[in-house]
Phi, psi and omega in degrees: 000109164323137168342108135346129164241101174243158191234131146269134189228132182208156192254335171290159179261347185282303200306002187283293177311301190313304192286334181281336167298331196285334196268348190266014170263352145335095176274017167263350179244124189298280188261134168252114182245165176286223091203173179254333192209151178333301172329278196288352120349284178281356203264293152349282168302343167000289202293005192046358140015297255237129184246357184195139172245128176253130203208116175323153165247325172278120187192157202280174197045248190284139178232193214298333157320282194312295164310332162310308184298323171301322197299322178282019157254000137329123173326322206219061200304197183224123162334163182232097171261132196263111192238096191222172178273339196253109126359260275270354185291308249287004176272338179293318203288322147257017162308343190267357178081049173291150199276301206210190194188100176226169234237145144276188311320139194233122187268160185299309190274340167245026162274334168315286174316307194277343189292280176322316192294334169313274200310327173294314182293339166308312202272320197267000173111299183103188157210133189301156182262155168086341100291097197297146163087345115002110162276160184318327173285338174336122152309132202215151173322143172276357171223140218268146169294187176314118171305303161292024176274320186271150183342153144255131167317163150242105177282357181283332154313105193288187195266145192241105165318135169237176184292173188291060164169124194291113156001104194316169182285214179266316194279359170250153177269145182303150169268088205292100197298138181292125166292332170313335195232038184312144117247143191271146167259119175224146186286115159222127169082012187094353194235133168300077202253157212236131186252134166262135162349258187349317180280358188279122170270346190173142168239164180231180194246154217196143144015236183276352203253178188204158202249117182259111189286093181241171186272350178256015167135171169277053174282156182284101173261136166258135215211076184314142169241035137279325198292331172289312187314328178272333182262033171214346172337310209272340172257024162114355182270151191212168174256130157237036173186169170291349185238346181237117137252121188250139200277113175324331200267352174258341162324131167216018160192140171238127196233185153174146217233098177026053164116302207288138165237143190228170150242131188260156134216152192316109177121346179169214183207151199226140180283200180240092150343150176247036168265315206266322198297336182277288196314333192269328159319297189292310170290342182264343159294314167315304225282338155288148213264115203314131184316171175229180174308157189065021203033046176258104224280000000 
């Protein structure tokens, strides 16, 4: 099979470099192009070339759905692989008939993995992305429409973590899923290992990623570390600093010191806003565990 000709699309320029260095380190794949945003994205697939797009979803204007969608109306769509932070797309993504869906940070093997799934579907005839079930040959424009043609999403809802195994498709029945027992997927070393909520003692906020702090390691999630305050808020995680959040149940000490307030929890000890510092007080007092007869807790 001849070289893969691919195009990467991100808005960020480091996740842009990072994902186009993993892929010219492919040796099934040839020409790599860039892009920053949907437009040049589309400007770019023009000449039909282009046989598999790895592609960011959250991105300003068109964002990555919506181009998925544009894409299946290509005479000759290009596979599609979803390289995003949020889990939480991937039932849309692969109503569109997405080749593949990895998680950031994203390791050399399963950047590997999705690479090879690209080829095989390629190799077996395929399916246009953006309509399920469409074969490639279907007739379709050979130029993509109006961009502003299409539905507008509704973006005002922020990205939400969601648990850990994707949601069944519509024609199956939904499960509600337990919130007790949320886990996160995160990438380490190419292997997909699953964190549970519960075992995180403090996150910490890292540039755009956020770090989850457990007694079995520090994995790197990319992340807002507004969107866990608001989705784990309700489980016992509190912000106590602009770089920090800590899981009440995991507190073993509150201290101050002139003023100053720190929290201890198992890996360290974290400061305290004084902002903040009142609020974690009245909450690590519920959370403590009430006597029982005999004064026995």
């Amino acid at each position: 099979m001849r070289p893969l000709q691919v195009l990467a699309v991100d808005d960020e320029p480091p996740a842009l470099e990072e994902l186009t260095y993993l892929l010219r380190g492919d040796r099934r794949v040839g020409r790599v192009l860039a892009a920053g945003g949907s437009e040049e994205a589309l400007r770019l697939l023009e000449d039909g070339s282009t046989d598999a797009v790895f592609l960011d979803i959250r991105m300003p204007g068109l964002d990555g759905l919506d181009l998925m969608r544009v894409l299946g109306r290509f005479a000759h769509p290009p596979a599609v692989v979803f390289v995003t932070a949020y889990e939480d797309f991937a039932v849309s993504a692969f109503a569109l008939n997405a080749c593949d869906y990895l998680l950031k940070p994203v390791g050399p093997q399963r950047l590997a993995e999705a690479v090879r799934r690209v080829a095989a579907l390629i190799e077996s005839g395929g399916t246009a992305p953006g309509a399920p079930g469409s074969p490639v040959s279907d007739p379709a424009p050979a130029s993509p429409p109006d961009p502003n043609a299409l539905p507008a999403q509704d973006r005002s809802a922020p990205d939400r973590l969601m648990p850990s195994g994707w949601p069944p498709p519509p024609d199956r029945p939904v499960r509600q899923p337990d919130r007790s027992d949320e886990r996160i997927p995160v990438e380490v070393g190419g292997v997909t290992r699953f964190v549970s909520r519960d075992e995180v003692s403090y996150v910490e906020a890292q540039g755009d990623y956020v770090r989850l702090h457990t007694r079995g390691g520090a994995p790197l999630l990319r992340i807002p570390l507004a969107v866990l305050e608001e989705r784990w808020g309700p489980h016992g995680f509190l912000r106590i600093h602009r770089r920090f959040l800590v899981a009440l149940g995991h507190v073993e000490e509150l201290r101050s010191d002139a003023g100053h307030w720190t929290v201890r929890v198992a890996g360290g000890e974290l400061p305290v806003s004084r902002r903040h510092s009142r609020e974690l007080r009245d909450l690590l007092t519920r959370w403590a565990p009430r006597p029982g007869p005999g004064g026995r807790p």
